[in-house]
ROZA-348170 format. One record per residue (C-alpha): chain; x negated, y, z negated. Coordinates in nm, 3 decimals. Layout:
% residues N
lovo unit->A, east->X, north->Y, up->Z
...
***
This chain:
% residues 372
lovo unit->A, east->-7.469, north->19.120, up->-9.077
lovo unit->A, east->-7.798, north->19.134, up->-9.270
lovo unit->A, east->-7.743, north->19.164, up->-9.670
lovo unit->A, east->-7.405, north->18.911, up->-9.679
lovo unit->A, east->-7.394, north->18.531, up->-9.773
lovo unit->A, east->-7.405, north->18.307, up->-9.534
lovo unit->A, east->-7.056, north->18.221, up->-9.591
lovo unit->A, east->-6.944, north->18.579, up->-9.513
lovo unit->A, east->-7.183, north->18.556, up->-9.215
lovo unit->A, east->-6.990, north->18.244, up->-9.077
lovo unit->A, east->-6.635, north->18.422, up->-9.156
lovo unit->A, east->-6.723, north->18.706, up->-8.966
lovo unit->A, east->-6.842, north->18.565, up->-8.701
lovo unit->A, east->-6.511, north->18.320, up->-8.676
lovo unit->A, east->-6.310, north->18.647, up->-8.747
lovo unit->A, east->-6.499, north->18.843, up->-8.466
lovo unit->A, east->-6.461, north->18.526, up->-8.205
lovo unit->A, east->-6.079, north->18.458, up->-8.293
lovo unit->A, east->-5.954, north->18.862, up->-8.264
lovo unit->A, east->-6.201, north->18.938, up->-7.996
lovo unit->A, east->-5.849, north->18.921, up->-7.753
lovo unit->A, east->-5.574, north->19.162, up->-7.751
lovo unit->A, east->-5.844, north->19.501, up->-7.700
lovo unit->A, east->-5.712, north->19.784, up->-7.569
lovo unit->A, east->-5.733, north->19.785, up->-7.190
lovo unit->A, east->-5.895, north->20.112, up->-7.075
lovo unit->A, east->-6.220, north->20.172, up->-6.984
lovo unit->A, east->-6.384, north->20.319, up->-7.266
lovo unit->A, east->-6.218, north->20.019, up->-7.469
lovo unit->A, east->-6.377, north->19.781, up->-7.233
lovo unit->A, east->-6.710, north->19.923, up->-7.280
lovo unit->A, east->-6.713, north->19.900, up->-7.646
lovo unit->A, east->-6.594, north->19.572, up->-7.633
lovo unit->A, east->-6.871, north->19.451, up->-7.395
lovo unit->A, east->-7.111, north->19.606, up->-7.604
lovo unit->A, east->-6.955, north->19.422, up->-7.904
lovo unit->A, east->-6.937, north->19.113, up->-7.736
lovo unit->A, east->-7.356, north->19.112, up->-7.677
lovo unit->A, east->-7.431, north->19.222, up->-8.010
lovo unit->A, east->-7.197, north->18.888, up->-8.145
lovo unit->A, east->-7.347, north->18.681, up->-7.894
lovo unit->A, east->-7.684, north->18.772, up->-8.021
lovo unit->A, east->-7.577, north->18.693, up->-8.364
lovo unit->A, east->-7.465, north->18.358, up->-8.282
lovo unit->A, east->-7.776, north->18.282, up->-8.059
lovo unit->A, east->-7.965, north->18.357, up->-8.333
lovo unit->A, east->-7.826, north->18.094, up->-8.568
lovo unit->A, east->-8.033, north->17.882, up->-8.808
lovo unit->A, east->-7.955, north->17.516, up->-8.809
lovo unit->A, east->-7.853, north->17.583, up->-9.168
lovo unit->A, east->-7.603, north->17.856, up->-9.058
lovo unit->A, east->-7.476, north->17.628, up->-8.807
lovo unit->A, east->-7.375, north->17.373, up->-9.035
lovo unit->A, east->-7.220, north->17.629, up->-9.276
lovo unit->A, east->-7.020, north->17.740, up->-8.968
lovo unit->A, east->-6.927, north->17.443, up->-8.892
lovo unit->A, east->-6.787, north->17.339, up->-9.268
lovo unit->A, east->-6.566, north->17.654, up->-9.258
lovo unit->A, east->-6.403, north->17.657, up->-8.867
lovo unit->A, east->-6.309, north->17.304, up->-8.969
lovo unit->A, east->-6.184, north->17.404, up->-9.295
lovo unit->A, east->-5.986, north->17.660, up->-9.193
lovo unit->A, east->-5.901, north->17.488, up->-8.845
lovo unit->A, east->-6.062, north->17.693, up->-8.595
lovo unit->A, east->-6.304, north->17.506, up->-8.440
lovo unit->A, east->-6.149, north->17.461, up->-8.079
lovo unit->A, east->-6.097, north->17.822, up->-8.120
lovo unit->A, east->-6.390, north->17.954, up->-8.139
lovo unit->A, east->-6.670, north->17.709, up->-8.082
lovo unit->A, east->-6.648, north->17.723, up->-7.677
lovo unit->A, east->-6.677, north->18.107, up->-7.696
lovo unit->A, east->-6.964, north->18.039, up->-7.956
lovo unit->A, east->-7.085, north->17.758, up->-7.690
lovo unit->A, east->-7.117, north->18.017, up->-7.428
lovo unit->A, east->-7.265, north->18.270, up->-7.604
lovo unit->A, east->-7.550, north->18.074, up->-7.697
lovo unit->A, east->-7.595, north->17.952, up->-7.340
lovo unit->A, east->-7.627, north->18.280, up->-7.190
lovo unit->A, east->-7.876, north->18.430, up->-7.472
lovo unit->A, east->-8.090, north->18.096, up->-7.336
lovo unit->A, east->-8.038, north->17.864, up->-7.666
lovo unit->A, east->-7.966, north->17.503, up->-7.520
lovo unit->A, east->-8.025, north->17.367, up->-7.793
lovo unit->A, east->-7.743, north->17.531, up->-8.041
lovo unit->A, east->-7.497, north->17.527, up->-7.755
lovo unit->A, east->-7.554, north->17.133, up->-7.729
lovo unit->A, east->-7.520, north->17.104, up->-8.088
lovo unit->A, east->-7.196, north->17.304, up->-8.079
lovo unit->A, east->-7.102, north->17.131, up->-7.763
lovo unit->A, east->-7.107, north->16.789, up->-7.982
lovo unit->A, east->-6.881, north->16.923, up->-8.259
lovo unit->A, east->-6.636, north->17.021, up->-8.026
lovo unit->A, east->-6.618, north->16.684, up->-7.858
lovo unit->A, east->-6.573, north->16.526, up->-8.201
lovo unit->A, east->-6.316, north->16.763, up->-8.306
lovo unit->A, east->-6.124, north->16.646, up->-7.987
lovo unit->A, east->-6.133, north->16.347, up->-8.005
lovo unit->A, east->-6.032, north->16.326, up->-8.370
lovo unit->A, east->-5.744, north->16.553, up->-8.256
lovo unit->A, east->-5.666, north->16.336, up->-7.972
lovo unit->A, east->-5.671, north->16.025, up->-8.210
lovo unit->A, east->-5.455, north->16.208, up->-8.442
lovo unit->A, east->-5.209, north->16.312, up->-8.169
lovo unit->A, east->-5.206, north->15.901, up->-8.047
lovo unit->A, east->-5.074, north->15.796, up->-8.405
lovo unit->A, east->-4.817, north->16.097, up->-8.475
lovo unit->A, east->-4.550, north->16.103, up->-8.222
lovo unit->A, east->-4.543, north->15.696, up->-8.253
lovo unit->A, east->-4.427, north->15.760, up->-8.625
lovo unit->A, east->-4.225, north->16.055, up->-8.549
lovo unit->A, east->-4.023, north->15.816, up->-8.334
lovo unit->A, east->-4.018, north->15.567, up->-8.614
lovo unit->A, east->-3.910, north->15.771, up->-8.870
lovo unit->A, east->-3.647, north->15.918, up->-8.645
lovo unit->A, east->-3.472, north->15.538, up->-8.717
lovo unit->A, east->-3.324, north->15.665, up->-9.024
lovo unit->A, east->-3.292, north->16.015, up->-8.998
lovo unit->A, east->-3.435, north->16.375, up->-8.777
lovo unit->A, east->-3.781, north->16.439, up->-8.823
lovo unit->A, east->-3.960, north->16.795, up->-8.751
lovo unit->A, east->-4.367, north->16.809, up->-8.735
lovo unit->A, east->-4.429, north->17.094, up->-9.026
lovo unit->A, east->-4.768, north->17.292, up->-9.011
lovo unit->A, east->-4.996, north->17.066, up->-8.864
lovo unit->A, east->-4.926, north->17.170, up->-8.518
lovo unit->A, east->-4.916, north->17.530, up->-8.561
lovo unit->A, east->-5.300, north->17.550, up->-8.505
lovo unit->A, east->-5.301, north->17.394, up->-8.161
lovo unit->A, east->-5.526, north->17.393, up->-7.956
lovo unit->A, east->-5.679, north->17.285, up->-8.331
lovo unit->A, east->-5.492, north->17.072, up->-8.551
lovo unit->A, east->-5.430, north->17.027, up->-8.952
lovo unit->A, east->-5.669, north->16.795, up->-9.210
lovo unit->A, east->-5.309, north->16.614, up->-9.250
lovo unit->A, east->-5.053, north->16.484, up->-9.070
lovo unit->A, east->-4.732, north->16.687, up->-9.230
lovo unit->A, east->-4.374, north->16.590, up->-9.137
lovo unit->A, east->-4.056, north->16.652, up->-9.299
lovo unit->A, east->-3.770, north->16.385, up->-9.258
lovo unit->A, east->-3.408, north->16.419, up->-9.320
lovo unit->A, east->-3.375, north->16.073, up->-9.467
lovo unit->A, east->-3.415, north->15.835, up->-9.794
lovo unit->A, east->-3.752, north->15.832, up->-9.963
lovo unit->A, east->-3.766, north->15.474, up->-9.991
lovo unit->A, east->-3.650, north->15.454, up->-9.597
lovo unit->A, east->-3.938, north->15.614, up->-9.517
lovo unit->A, east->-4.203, north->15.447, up->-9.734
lovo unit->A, east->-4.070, north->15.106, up->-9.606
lovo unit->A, east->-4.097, north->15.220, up->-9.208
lovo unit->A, east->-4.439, north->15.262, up->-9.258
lovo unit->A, east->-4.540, north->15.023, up->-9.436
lovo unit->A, east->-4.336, north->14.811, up->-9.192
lovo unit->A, east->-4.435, north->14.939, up->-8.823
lovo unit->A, east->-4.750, north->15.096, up->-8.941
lovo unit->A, east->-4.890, north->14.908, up->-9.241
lovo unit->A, east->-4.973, north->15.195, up->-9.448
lovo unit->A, east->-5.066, north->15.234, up->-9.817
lovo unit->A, east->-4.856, north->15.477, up->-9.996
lovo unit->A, east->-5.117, north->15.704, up->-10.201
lovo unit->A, east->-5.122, north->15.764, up->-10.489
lovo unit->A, east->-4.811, north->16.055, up->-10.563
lovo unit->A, east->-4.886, north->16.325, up->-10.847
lovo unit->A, east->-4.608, north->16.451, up->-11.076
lovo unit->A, east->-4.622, north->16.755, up->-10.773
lovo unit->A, east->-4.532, north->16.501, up->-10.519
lovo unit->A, east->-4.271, north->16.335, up->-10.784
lovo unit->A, east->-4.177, north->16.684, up->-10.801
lovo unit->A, east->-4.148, north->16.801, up->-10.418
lovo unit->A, east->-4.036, north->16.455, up->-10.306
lovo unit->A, east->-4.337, north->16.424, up->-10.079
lovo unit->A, east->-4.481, north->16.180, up->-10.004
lovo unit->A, east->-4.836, north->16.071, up->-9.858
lovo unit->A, east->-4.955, north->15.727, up->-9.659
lovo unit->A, east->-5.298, north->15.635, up->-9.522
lovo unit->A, east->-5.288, north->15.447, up->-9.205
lovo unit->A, east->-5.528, north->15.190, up->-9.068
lovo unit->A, east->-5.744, north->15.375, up->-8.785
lovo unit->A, east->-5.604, north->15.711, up->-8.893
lovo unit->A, east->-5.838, north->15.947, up->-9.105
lovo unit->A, east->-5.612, north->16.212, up->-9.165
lovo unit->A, east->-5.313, north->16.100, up->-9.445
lovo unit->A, east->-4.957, north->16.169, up->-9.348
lovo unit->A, east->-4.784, north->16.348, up->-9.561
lovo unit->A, east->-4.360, north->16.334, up->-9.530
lovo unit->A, east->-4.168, north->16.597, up->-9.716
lovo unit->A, east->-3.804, north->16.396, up->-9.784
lovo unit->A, east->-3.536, north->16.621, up->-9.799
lovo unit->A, east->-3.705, north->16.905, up->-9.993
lovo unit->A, east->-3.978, north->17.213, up->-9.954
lovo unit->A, east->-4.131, north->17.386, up->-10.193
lovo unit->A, east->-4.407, north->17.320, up->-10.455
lovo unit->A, east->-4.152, north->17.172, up->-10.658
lovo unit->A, east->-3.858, north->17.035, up->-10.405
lovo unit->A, east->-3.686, north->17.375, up->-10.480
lovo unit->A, east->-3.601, north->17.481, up->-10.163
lovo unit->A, east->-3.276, north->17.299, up->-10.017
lovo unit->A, east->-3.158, north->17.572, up->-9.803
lovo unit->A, east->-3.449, north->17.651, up->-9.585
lovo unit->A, east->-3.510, north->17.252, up->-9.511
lovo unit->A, east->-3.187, north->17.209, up->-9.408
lovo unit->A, east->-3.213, north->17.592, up->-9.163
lovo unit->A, east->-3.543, north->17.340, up->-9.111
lovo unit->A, east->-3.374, north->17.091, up->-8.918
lovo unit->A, east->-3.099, north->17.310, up->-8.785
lovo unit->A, east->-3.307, north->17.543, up->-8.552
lovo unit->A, east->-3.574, north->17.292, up->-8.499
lovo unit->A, east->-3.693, north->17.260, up->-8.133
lovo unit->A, east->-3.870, north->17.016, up->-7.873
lovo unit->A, east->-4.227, north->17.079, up->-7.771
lovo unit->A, east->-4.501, north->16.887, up->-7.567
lovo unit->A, east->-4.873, north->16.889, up->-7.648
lovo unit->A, east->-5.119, north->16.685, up->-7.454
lovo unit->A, east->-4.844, north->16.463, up->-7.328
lovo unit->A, east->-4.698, north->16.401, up->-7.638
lovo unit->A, east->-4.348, north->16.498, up->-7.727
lovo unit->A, east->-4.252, north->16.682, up->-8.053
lovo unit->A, east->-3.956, north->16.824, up->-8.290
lovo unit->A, east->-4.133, north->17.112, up->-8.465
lovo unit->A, east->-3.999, north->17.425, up->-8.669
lovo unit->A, east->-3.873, north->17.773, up->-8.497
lovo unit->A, east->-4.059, north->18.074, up->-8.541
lovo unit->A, east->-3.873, north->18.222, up->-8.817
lovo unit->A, east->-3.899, north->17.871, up->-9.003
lovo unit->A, east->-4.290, north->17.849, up->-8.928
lovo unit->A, east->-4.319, north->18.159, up->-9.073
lovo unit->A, east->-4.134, north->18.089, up->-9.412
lovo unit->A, east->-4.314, north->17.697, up->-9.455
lovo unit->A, east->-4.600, north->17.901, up->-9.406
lovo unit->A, east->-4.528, north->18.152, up->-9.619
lovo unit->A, east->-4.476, north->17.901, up->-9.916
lovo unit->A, east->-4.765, north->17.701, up->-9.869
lovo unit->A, east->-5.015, north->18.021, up->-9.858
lovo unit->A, east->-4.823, north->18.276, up->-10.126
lovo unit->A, east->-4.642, north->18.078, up->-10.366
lovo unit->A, east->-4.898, north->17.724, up->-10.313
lovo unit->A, east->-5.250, north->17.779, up->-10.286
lovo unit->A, east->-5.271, north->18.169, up->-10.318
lovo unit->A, east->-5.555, north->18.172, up->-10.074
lovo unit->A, east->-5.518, north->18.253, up->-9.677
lovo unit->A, east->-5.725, north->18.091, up->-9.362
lovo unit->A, east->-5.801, north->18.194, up->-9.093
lovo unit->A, east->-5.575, north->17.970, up->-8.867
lovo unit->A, east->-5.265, north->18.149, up->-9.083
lovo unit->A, east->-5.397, north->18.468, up->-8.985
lovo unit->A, east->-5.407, north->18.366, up->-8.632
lovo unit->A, east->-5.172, north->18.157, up->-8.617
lovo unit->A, east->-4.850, north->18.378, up->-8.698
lovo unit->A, east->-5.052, north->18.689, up->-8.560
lovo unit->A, east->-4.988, north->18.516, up->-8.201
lovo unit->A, east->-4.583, north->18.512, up->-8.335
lovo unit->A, east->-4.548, north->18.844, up->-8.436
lovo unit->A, east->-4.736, north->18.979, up->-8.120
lovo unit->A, east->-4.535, north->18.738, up->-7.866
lovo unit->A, east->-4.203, north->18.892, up->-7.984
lovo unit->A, east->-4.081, north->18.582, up->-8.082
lovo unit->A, east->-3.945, north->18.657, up->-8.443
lovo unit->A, east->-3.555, north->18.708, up->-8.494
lovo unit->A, east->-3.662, north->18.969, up->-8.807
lovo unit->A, east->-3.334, north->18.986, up->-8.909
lovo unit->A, east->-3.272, north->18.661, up->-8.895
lovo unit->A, east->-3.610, north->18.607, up->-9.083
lovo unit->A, east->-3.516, north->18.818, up->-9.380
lovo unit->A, east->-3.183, north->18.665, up->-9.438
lovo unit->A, east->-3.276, north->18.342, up->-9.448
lovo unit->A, east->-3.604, north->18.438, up->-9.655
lovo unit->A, east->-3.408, north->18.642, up->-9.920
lovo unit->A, east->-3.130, north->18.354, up->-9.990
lovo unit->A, east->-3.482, north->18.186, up->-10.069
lovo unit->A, east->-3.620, north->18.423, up->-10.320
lovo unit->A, east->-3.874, north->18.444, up->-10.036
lovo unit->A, east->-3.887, north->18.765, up->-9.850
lovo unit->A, east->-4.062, north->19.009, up->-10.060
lovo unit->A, east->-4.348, north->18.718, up->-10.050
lovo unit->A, east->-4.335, north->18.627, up->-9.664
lovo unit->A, east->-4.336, north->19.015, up->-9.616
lovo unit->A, east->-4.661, north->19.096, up->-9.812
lovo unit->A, east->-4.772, north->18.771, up->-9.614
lovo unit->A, east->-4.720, north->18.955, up->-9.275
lovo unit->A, east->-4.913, north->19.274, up->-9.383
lovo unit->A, east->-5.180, north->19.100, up->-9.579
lovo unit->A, east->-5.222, north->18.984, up->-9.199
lovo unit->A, east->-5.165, north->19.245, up->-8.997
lovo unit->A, east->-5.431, north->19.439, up->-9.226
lovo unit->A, east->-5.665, north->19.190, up->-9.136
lovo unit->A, east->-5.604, north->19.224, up->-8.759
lovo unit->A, east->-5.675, north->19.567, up->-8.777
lovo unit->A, east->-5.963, north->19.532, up->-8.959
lovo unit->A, east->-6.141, north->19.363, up->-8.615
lovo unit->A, east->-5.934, north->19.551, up->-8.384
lovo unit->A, east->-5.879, north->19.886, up->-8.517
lovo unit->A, east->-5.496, north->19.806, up->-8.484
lovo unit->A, east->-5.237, north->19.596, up->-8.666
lovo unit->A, east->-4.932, north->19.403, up->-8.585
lovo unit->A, east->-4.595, north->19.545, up->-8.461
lovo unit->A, east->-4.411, north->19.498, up->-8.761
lovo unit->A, east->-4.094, north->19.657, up->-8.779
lovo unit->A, east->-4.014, north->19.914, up->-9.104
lovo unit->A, east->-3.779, north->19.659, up->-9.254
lovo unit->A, east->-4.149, north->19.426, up->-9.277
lovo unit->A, east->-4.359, north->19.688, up->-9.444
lovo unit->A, east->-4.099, north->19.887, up->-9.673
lovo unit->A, east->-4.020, north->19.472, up->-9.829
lovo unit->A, east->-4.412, north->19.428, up->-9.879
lovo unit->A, east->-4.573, north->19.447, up->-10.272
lovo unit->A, east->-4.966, north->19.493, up->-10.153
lovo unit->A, east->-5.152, north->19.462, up->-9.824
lovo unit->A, east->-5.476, north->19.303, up->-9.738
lovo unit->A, east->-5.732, north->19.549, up->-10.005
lovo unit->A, east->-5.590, north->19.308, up->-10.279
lovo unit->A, east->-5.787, north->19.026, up->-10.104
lovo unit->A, east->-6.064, north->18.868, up->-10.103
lovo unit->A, east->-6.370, north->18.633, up->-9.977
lovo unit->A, east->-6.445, north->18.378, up->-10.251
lovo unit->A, east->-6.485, north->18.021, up->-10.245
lovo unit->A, east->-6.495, north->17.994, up->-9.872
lovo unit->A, east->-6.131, north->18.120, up->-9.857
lovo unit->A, east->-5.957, north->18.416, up->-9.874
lovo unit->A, east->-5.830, north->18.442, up->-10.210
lovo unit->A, east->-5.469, north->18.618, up->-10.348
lovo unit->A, east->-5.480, north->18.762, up->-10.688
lovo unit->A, east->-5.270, north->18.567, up->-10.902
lovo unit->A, east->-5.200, north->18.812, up->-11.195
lovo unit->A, east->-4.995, north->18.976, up->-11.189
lovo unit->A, east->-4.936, north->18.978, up->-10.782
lovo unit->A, east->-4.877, north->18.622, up->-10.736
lovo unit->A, east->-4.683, north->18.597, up->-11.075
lovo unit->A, east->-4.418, north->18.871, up->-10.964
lovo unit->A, east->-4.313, north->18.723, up->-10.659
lovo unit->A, east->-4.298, north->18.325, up->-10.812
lovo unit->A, east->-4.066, north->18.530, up->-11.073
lovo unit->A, east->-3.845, north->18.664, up->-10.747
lovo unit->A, east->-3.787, north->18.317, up->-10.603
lovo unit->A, east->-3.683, north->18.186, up->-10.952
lovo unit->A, east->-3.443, north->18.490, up->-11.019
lovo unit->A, east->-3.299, north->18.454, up->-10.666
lovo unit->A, east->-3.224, north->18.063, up->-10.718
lovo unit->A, east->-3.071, north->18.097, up->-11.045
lovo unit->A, east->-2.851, north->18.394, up->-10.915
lovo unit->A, east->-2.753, north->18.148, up->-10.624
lovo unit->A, east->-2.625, north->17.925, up->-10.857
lovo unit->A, east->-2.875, north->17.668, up->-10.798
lovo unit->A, east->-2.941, north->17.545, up->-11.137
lovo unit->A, east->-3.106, north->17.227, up->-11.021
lovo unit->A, east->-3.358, north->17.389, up->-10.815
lovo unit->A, east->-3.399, north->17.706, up->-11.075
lovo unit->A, east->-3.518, north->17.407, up->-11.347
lovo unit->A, east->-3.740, north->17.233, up->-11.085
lovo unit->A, east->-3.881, north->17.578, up->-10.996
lovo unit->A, east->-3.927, north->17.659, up->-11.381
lovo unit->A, east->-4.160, north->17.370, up->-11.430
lovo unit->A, east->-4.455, north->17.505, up->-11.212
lovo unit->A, east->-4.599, north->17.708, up->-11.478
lovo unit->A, east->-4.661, north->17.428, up->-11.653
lovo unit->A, east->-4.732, north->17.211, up->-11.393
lovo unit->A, east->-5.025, north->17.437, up->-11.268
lovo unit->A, east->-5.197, north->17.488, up->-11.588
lovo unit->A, east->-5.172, north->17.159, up->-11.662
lovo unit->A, east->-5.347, north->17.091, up->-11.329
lovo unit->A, east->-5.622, north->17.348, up->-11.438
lovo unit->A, east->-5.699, north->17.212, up->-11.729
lovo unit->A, east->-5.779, north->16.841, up->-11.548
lovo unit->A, east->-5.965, north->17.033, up->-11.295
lovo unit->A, east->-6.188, north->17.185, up->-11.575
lovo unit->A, east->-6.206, north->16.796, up->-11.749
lovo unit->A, east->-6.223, north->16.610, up->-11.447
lovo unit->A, east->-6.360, north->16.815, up->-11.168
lovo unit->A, east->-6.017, north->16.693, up->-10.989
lovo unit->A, east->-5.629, north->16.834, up->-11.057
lovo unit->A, east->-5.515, north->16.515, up->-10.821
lovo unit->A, east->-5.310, north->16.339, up->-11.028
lovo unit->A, east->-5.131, north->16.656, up->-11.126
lovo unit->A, east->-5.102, north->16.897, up->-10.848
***
C-alpha cells in the first residue's frame, strides 16, 4: 500500500477486511488467502495512531465498523500490538453501545407511529450488525399525525425541513437522549416525493424482523434494493461501502425475485439505474475477489457503465454526474410522464433546479442545508 493517501490506505484495508469471505474453497485458494490474510494483518498491525483515526472516521462513515474492526482487533493481537487492538477494542464498544441506544429508542416509536398508520424501518437497518447515522422510517400516515406523536410521546423538536424535505414530504425530529435524528418519509420516496408507486409496493411486501430483541417491519429484498438504489444513483451519486456489502450479501443469498425487481423498477423509471447499481457492485467484488456477483443477463444487458466510471474522492466513492448520472435522472422523468403521472413528472422536474441551487449555497455558505 506504500505510495496511496491515507484515505485510500484506510479504504483498502476496510475493502480487504469486508470481502475477505466468500474465497474459493480449494486448496490452492486457501493458501493464497492465508498468505493474504498475514500480509493485511501486517498492514493493520502496523498502523500509526494517525491512520487509526483516519480509519476510524471512514468505517463509521460508511457504517462498517462492527464489520471490520473485530477482524482488525485480532489481527493486531496476533502481530503482538496491544495497544492498537485496545484502542480498536474501545471504538467498537462505543459503536455498540450507540447502536444499542439507538435500537432502545426505535422500535418504541415504530410502535407509536404505527397509531395512525403502518410503518416500515427504511435503510438504517440494512447495515446490521452496524447501523445508519439516522434513524429512517417511512409511515403510511398524515404528516402532521406524525409530527404531533412525537412531539407528544417523545418530546421531539421537529428540525428544521429544507425545500427538499418540503419537497419529499420527509420529515426529521431530534429526540432527547437520542443522537442520531429520525427521519420519517410520509407517504412519498424519492428526492422529490416522486415516487408513489414503489412506497406503496413499500408497504405491501414489507416483512417482520427481530434484531437484538427488538421487533421490526422493514422492506423486502427487491424494495431494499430500489430505496437503495435511489438514495445512491439518483441522491448522492456517491457509493459506500456498507451499499456494496450490503446488497452484495442479497444478490449472493439468492434472495432477489429479478423479475419481480425489474418490473417494479421500470414502472419507476428506475431499472436502467438500479441495474448499473448492481454491476458498479459486482465490479467492485471482483476487484478483491477475482470474481463478481451472479447476476443474471437480464442485470448486465439493462446496465449503462460498470465500476471503471468510479471513483475514490472525498472519502467516498464518487459517480460521474455528466453525463452518466444526467441520463438516467432523464429515464425516471420520461418514464413518469409516460405513466401519466403529471404530478410526480413536475415534482421530479424541479431537481435540476433544486440541486444547483443547493450548490451554489454550498459554495456561499459552506452548507446546502436549507436547500437540499
Amino acid at each position: 500500500m506504500n505510495g496511496v493517501t491515507d484515505s485510500t490506505k484506510c479504504l483498502i484495508l476496510l475493502s480487504e477486511i469486508l470481502m475477505a469471505r466468500g474465497s474459493g474453497s480449494t486448496s490452492s485458494s486457501d493458501r493464497r488467502e492465508s498468505h493474504a490474510l498475514e500480509q493485511l494483518s501486517r498492514v493493520a498491525a502496523c498502523l500509526s495512531q494517525n491512520e487509526l483515526l483516519e480509519l476510524s472516521a471512514l468505517a463509521n462513515s460508511h457504517h462498517v465498523t462492527m464489520r471490520t474492526f473485530p477482524a482488525l482487533r485480532q489481527m493486531m493481537t496476533l502481530e503482538g500490538n496491544s495497544q492498537s487492538a485496545e484502542w480498536v477494542e474501545d471504538a467498537i464498544e462505543k459503536e455498540r453501545a450507540r447502536i444499542q441506544n439507538a435500537l432502545s429508542f426505535l422500535e418504541p416509536i415504530c410502535r407509536a407511529l404505527e397509531e395512525a398508520g403502518k410503518v416500515v424501518v427504511i435503510k438504517s437497518l440494512d447495515h446490521w450488525p452496524d447501523l445508519g447515522s439516522d434513524l429512517d422510517l417511512y409511515a403510511d400516515a398524515e404528516g402532521g399525525e406524525v409530527a404531533a406523536t412525537m412531539r407528544r410521546r417523545f418530546k421531539a423538536e421537529l428540525a428544521e425541513r429544507s425545500w427538499g424535505d418540503r419537497l419529499a414530504n420527509k420529515w426529521n425530529f431530534v429526540v432527547p437522549g437520542l443522537p442520531e435524528l429520525v427521519e420519517v418519509h410520509v407517504g412519498r420516496l424519492g428526492q422529490t416525493g416522486e415516487q408513489i408507486a414503489v412506497a406503496q409496493s413499500l408497504v405491501a411486501r414489507s416483512r417482520p424482523t427481530q434484531l437484538a430483541s427488538h421487533a421490526f417491519q422493514v422492506p423486502a429484498p427487491e424494495e431494499r434494493l430500489v430505496i437503495s438504489t435511489l438514495q445512491r444513483m439518483y441522491r448522492h451519486f456517491y457509493i459506500r461501502l456498507c451499499d456494496i456489502v450490503d446488497n452484495a450479501r442479497l444478490v449472493e443469498a439468492g434472495a432477489v425475485d429479478y423479475l419481480y425487481l425489474r418490473s417494479l423498477a421500470q414502472s419507476a423509471g428506475l431499472w436502467d439505474g438500479l441495474a448499473t447499481y448492481l454491476v458498479i457492485i459486482s465490479d467492485y467484488v471482483k476487484l478483491y475477489r477475482g470474481e463478481g456477483l451472479p447476476l443474471p443477463d437480464l442485470v448486465r444487458s439493462a446496465a449503462r457503465f460498470g465500476g471503471e466510471e468510479i471513483v475514490f474522492r472525498r472519502n467516498f466513492l464518487r459517480i460521474p454526474l455528466l453525463p452518466h448520472s444526467a441520463k438516467l435522472y432523464a429515464s425516471e422523468l420520461t418514464r413518469l410522464l409516460l405513466n401519466g403521472e403529471i404530478r410526480n413528472t413536475l415534482r421530479l422536474s424541479l431537481l435540476p433546479g433544486l440541486a444547483t441551487a443547493a450548490a451554489v449555497e454550498l459554495k456561499l455558505t459552506g452548507s446546502d442545508k436549507g436547500i437540499w
